[in-house]
matplotlib code that plots the C-alpha trace (Angstrom):
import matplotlib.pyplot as plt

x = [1.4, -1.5, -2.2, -4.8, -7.3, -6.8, -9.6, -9.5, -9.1, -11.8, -11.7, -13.4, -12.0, -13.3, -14.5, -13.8, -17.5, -16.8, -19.2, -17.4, -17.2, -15.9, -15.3, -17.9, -20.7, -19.5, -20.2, -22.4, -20.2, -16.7, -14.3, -11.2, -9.3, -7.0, -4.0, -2.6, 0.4, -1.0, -3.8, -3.6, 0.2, 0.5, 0.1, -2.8, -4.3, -4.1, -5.2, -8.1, -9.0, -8.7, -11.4, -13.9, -13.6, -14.3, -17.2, -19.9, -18.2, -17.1, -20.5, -22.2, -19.9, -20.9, -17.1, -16.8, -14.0, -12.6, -9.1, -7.4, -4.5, -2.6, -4.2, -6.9, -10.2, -9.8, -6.8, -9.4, -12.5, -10.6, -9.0, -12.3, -14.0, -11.3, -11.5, -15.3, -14.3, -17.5, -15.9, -15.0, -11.2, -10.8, -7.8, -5.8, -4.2, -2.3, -1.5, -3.3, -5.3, -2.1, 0.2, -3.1, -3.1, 0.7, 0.6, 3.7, 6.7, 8.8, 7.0, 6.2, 6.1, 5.2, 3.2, 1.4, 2.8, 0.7, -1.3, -4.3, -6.5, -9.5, -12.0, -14.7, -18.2, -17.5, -14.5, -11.6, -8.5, -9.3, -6.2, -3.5, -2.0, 1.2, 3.2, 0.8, 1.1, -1.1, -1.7, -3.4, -4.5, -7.9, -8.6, -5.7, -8.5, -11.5, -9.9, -8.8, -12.3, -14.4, -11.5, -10.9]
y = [7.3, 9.2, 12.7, 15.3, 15.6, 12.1, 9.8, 7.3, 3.6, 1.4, -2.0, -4.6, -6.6, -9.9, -8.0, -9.7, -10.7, -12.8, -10.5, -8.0, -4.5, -1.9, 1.3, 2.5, 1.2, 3.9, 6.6, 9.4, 9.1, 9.9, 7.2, 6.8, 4.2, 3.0, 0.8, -0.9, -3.1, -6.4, -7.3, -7.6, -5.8, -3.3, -0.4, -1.4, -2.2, 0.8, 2.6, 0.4, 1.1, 4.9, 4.6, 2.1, 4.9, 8.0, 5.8, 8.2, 11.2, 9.6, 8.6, 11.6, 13.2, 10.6, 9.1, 5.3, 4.0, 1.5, -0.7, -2.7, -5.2, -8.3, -10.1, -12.8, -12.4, -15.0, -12.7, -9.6, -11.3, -12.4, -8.6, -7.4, -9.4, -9.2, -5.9, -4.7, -2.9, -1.8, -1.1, -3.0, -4.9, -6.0, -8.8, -7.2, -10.6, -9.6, -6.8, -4.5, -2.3, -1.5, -1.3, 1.3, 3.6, 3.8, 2.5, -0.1, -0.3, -3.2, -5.8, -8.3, -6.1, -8.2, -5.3, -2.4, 1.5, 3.1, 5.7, 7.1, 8.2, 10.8, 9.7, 12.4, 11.4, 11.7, 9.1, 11.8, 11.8, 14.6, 14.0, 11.8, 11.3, 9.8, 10.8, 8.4, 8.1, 5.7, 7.2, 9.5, 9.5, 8.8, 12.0, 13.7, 12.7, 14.1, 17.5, 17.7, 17.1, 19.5, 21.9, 22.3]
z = [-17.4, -18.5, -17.9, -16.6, -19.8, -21.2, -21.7, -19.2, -20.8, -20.4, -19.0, -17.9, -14.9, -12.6, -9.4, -5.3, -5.7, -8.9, -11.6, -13.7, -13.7, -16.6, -16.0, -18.9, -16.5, -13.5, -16.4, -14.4, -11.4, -10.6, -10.0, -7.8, -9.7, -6.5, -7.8, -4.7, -4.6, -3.0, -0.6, 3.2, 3.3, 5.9, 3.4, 1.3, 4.1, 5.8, 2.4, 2.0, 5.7, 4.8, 1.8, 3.7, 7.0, 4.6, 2.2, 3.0, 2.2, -1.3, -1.5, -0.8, -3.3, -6.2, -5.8, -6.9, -5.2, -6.9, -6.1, -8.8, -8.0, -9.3, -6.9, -7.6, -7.2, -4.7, -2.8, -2.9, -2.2, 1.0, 1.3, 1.2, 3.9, 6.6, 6.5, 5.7, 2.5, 0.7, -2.8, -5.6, -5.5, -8.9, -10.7, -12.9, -13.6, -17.1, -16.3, -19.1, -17.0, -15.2, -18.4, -19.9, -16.8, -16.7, -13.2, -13.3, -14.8, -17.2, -19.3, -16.6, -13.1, -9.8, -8.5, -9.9, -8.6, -5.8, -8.2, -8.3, -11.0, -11.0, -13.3, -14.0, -15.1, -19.0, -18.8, -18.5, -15.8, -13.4, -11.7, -10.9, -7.5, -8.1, -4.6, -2.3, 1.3, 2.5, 5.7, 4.2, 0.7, 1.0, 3.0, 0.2, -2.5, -0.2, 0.5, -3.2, -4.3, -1.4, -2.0, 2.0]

ax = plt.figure().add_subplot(projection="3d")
ax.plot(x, y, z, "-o")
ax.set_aspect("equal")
plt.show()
């Protein structure tokens, strides 16, 4: 997995509305890179809930939330508009993304890890949540960043 300090890798993945999106083009904002196991299970649900129900406080805080699966962008784009989710889901169909970050394990893993990563504006890992509850993460991430 990479660390606090590392340069994030950059990517470019399809996104739930079918364009692409690479992390390069976020530069000038931070971004929450949200690895989540599968679309519309009880957990990922709940954590995408969590991030759509605090968007205005990542926004006000120039936070780009952004949630990568191994779902398709079919699978997200569907994620996305049952439940009103106003960030990115993007297919991370082979894998490399995931495999980059750290955020699965084994050559051919059916899910990617629940792991976050801090992106700062210049491209570097801020910091890395790798204990996620998804009960609670988003606001974690929120208290971590306003330092309450």
């Amino acid at each position: 997995m990479i660390r606090v300090g590392d340069p994030a890798p950059d990517f470019t993945l399809v996104a739930h509305d079918g364009g692409s999106l690479s992390l390069a083009s976020l530069r000038g904002a931070k971004v929450l890179l949200w690895f989540f196991v599968e679309a519309n299970t009880p957990g990922c649900t709940l954590e995408g809930r969590g991030f759509r129900d605090h968007q205005s406080y990542f926004d006000e805080n120039n936070i780009r939330v952004v949630g990568v699966s191994f779902d398709s962008p079919e699978g997200n784009a569907a994620f996305a508009r049952r439940h009103d989710f106003g960030f990115p889901l993007l297919s991370d169909a082979n894998h490399a993304v995931a495999i980059a970050f750290g955020a699965c394990s084994g050559s051919n893993p059916r899910y990617p890890d629940r792991v976050s990563f801090l992106v700062d504006e210049n491209g570097i890992i801020e910091r890395v949540y790798d204990q996620v509850d998804p009960r609670d993460h988003p606001a974690r991430v929120l208290a971590d960043i306003l330092g309450v």
